[in-house]
ZAMAR-118537 format. One record per residue (C-alpha): x, y, z. Coordinates in steps of 0.5 Angstrom, whole numbers, plus 500, padded with zeros to 3 digits. Layout:
# ZAMAR-118537
XYZ ...
# end
This chain:
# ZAMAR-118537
513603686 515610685 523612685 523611692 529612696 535608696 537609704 534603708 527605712 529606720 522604723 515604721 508608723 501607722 502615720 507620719 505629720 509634718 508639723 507640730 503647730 495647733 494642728 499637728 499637737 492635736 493630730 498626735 494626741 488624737 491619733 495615738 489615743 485611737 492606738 495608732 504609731 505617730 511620728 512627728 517631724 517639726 523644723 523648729 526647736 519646739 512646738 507652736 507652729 506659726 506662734 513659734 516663728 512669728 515673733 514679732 513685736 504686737 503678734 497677736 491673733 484676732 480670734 478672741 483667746 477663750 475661743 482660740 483654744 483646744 476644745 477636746 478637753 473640758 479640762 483643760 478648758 477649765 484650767 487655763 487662764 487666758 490673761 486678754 481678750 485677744 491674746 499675744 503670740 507669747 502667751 498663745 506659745 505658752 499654751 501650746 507648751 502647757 498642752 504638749 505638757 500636759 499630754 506628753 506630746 513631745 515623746 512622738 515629735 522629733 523637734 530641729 528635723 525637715 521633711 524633704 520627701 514623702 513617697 507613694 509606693 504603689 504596691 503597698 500604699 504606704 508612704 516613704 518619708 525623708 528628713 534633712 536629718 537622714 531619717 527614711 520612715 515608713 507610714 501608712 497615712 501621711 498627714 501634712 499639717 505644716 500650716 497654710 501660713 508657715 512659708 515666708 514670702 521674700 521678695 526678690 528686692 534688687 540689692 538686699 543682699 548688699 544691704 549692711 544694715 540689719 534685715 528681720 522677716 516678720 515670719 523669723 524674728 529673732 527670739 531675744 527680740 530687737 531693740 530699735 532704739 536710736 535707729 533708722 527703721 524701715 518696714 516693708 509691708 503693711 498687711 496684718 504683721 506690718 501694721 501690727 508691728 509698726 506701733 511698736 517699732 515707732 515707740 523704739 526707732 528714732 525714725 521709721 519709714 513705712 513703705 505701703 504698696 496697697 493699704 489695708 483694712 484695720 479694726 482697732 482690737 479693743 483688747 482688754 485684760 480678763 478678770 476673775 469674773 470674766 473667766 469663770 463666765 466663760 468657763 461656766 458658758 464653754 459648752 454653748 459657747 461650742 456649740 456656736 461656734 461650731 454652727 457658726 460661718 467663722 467659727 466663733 460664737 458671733 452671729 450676723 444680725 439677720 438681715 440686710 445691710 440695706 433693709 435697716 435704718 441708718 440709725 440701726 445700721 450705725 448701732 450694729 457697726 459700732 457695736 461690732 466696733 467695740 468688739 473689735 477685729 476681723 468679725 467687723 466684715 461679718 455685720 450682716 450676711 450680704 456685707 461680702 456678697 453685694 457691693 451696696 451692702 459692703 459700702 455702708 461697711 466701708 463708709 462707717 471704717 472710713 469714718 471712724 478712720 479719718 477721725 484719728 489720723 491728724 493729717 488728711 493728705 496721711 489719711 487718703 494714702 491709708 485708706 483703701 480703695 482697690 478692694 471692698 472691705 473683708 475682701 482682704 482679711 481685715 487687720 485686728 490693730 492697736 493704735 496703727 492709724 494713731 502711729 501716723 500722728 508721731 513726728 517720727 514716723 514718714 509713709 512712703 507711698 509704693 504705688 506713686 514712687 515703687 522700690 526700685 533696688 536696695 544698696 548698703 545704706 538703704 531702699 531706693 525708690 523712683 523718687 528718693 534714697 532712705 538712709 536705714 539702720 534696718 529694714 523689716 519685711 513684713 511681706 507674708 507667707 507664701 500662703 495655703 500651698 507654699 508649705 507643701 511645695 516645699 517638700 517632694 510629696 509623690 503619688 501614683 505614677 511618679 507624679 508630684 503634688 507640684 506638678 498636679 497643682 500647677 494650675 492651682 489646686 485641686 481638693 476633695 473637700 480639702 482632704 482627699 486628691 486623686 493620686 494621692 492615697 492616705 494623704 490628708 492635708 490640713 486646713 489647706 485649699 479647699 477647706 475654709 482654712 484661714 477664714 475659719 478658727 484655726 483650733 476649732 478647724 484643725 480639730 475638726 480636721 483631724 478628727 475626721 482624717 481620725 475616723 476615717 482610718 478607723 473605719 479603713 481599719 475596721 473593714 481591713 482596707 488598706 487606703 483611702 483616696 479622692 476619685 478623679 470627678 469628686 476632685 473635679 465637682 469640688 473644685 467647681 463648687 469651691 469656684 462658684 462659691 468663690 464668684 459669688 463673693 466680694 471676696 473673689 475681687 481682690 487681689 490677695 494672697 487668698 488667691 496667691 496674688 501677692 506670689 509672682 507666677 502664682 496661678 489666681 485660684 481663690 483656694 479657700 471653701 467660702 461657705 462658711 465653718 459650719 456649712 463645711 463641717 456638715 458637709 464633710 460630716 454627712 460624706 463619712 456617714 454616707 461611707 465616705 462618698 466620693 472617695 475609693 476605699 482601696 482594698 488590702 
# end
């Protein structure tokens, strides 16, 4: 046994899961319908997850909403009307409720309650849970679905503290909203909350400073409201719509076109971009299949942006500051905007160039940088997440030997699959590192996820097993299949938090599987018909 808890266990689960987002509501329901005891540990005071927290004004997600959204249940897919093209934060939060709802999710999640630690004992191969709340819980599997964009990143900006103005982290924004109205705003940060939030703040504040250390990629949304007609279109069409989307890279129902950038017309190309355009958002990168593999391909790309960018931004000196020029286009996420560049046409609103004049501290009146001060009323950070491993080193999960995940990942981490790590047995870690997480439809792969984490106990059980666990090489092969993915990319190139670059000390790991949603699904699929290759089934 592993330096567990001294404190008496309370009660006993076949599973334990941290988190109760899209992840975390399906992993309960599923895995009560097969029989299993579940207990849920969620910190905040309801479910959703990141659409709980993330708050701030213009969050909206960039998969379109008819296929953001549970496909476990026809029914449910018939009964919800979803109101835009690409849904707000409130009305994705609204959905995730109506599902809890629907099938009574909440009764199996314990709502204000942290994990703090989660134990191996070696000899039973269960795992002793602990909360902020005292609560000690054993668990036959533990099943982390705290999310990989769940842990804001602070800066450690000199002088915040002495700040007196207000201070709003994008990831924490208060519930009752904010009324900038008559104030001196300043936001840090434009990655995808910061250029989302900005058009909106610059309707409210009298003046608003954008301090932009690197500019990123955006694609206007091209959001539009569904009608009658539009919906029972898509309801009528969901299975196939499915189906594309499960045989898809990003899972989505779009496709490439199926050839190179480079081998059309510059009249055809131009026709596919723009018709990516009115689509709108992130499958812009998805053009053509070479677009984030070869640097002449994603050039066309970039230049067709640029275009369309310049042509609505009245200040050229304004455009070469917002236009990127360290990274190719989609080896970041690119950002699903409304009006962003347009935002820097009003009078009211001044861009701070960071890499010419970097902050260096913060007083109670404001953010001084080499060049100047800036008198705030408030400062708004929208500097991201500690993203893929951050929510996990929050808490103390220690396997086999009294070894910490913290210590094992310290030179980034290292997956089965995703799902397995040696060392680690009955713990399975939701669309984390190694699996396509945050480049796939986060609903479609948390589904696929948990179903698979699903079957894979019923087939422990089936046989009278007792755990299941990576083996040290399968560990070691994926991560170097992951890595020669990962060099072969565009993706790879950029300094993003993909690779944790944005988190100092951060070992540079791209952690993402880049083969795309349904390579990975076929993958993983054909290791569980084969008997779950490459793990140990451990015996009772």
């Amino acid at each position: 046994m592993n330096g567990q808890d001294s404190a008496p266990i309370t009660a006993s689960y076949d599973a334990v899961v941290v988190g109760a987002g899209i992840a975390g509501v399906y992993a309960v329901y599923r895995l009560r319908k097969q029989g299993l005891t579940v207990r849920a540990f969620e910190a905040a005071s309801g479910v959703g997850g990141v659409w709980f927290w993330n708050r701030y004004p213009g969050a909206r997600c960039d998969v379109e909403s008819v296929d953001y959204s549970y496909s476990f249940s026809p029914e449910l897919e018939q009964e919800w009307d979803w109101s835009e093209k690409y849904a707000t934060q409130p009305e994705i939060l609204r959905y995730i409720n109506h599902v809890a709802d629907r099938f009574d999710i909440r009764r199996d999640i314990q709502f204000e309650t942290r994990v703090t630690s989660a134990v191996l004992d070696e000899d039973t191969l269960r795992w002793t849970v602990s909360t902020d709340r005292g609560d000690v819980v054993s668990a036959r599997f533990f099943v982390a679905a705290a999310g990989p964009l769940s842990n804001a990143n602070t800066p450690d900006f000199a002088g915040l503290d002495t700040f007196t103005g207000d201070v709003f982290h994008t990831a924490y924004w208060p519930h009752e909203g904010v009324d900038f109205t008559g104030k001196r705003v300043g936001v840090i940060g434009t990655g995808s909350s910061g250029i989302q939030s900005i058009p909106h703040i610059a309707e409210q504040a009298e003046r608003l400073f954008v301090f932009q250390r690197s500019a990123n990629y955006s694609v206007p949304a091209g959001n539009a409201p569904l009608d009658d007609a539009t919906r029972a279109g898509q309801k009528a069409t969901y299975a196939e719509r499915r189906r594309l989307s499960r045989e898809s890279g990003g899972g989505s129902p779009h496709r490439a076109i199926p050839h190179s950038a480079l081998e059309l017309s510059e009249e055809e190309r131009r026709a596919a971009y723009e018709e990516r355009w009115q689509l709108g958002g992130v499958l812009y990168s998805k053009t053509f299949p070479d677009q984030l593999t070869d640097l002449a391909a994603n050039d066309t790309a970039r230049q067709f942006w640029e275009e369309k960018v310049r042509a609505v931004i009245d200040d050229p000196a304004i455009a070469e500051l917002l236009i990127p020029t360290d990274h190719a286009i989609g080896a970041k996420r690119i950002v699903t905007d409304s009006g962003y560049y347009e935002t820097y046409n009003r009078d009211n609103v001044e861009l701070v160039n960071l890499r010419a004049a970097p902050i260096v501290g913060m007083d109670e009146h404001g953010i001084d940088t080499t060049d100047a001060h800036y008198d705030l009323d408030a400062i708004v950070l929208a500097t991201g997440f500690d993203a893929m491993t951050g929510s996990l080193e929050k808490l103390e999960i220690v396997g086999r030997g009294g070894r910490s995940l913290k210590e094992k990942w310290a030179a980034g981490p290292e997956t089965y699959l995703g799902l397995g790590i040696d060392g680690f047995p009955n713990f399975f870690n939701l669309t984390g590192p190694g699996s396509p997480s945050v480049l796939a439809n986060m609903v479609l792969h948390s589904e696929l996820h948990v179903d698979w984490v699903a079957d894979a106990i019923a087939y422990l059980d089936d046989r009278g097993a007792a755990g299941i666990e990576g083996t040290p090489e399968s560990v070691a092969d994926w991560v170097e299949e992951c890595r020669t993915r990962a060099e072969a990319s565009l993706l790879n190139t950029a300094n993003s938090w993909y690779l944790g670059a944005n988190i100092p000390g951060r070992p540079r790991v791209f952690m993402p599987f880049l083969g795309g949603f349904s390579a990975y699904r076929e993958i993983i699929t054909e290791v569980a018909e084969s008997g779950y290759k490459g793990f140990a089934i451990l015996e009772a």
